[in-house]
Structures are given as structure tokens and as C-alpha cells.
C-alpha positions in Angstrom: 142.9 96.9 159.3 141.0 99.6 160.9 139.1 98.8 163.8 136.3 101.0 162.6 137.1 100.2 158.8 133.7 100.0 156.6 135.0 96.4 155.5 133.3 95.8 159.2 129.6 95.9 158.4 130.0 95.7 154.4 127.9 92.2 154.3 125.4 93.5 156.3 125.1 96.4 154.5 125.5 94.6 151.3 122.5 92.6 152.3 120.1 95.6 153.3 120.0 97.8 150.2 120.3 94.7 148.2 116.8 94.0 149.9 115.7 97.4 149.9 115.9 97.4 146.5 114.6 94.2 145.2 111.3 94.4 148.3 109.4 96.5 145.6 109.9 94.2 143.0 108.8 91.3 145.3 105.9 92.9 146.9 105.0 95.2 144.3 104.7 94.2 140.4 
């Protein structure tokens, strides 16, 4: 694999939008 391959930080990014998109559900309805 590629040292700099996206595979790298997938979880992490995974993780973020997955909470960026739920927060307004969470904290807003």
C-alpha cells in the first residue's frame, strides 16, 4: 500500500462526517 494511501485516515474520517452529520440531529430536533 501507499504510504500516503487514503485507506490511512479512512476510520477517522469515517467517524467525523458520520458525526457531522448526525450532531444536528442530536442537538437539534
Amino acid at each position: 500500500m501507499m504510504p500516503n494511501s487514503p485507506w490511512d485516515i479512512f476510520p477517522y474520517n469515517l467517524f467525523y462526517w458520520i458525526g457531522a452529520l448526525i450532531a444536528p440531529f442530536l442537538g437539534g430536533s
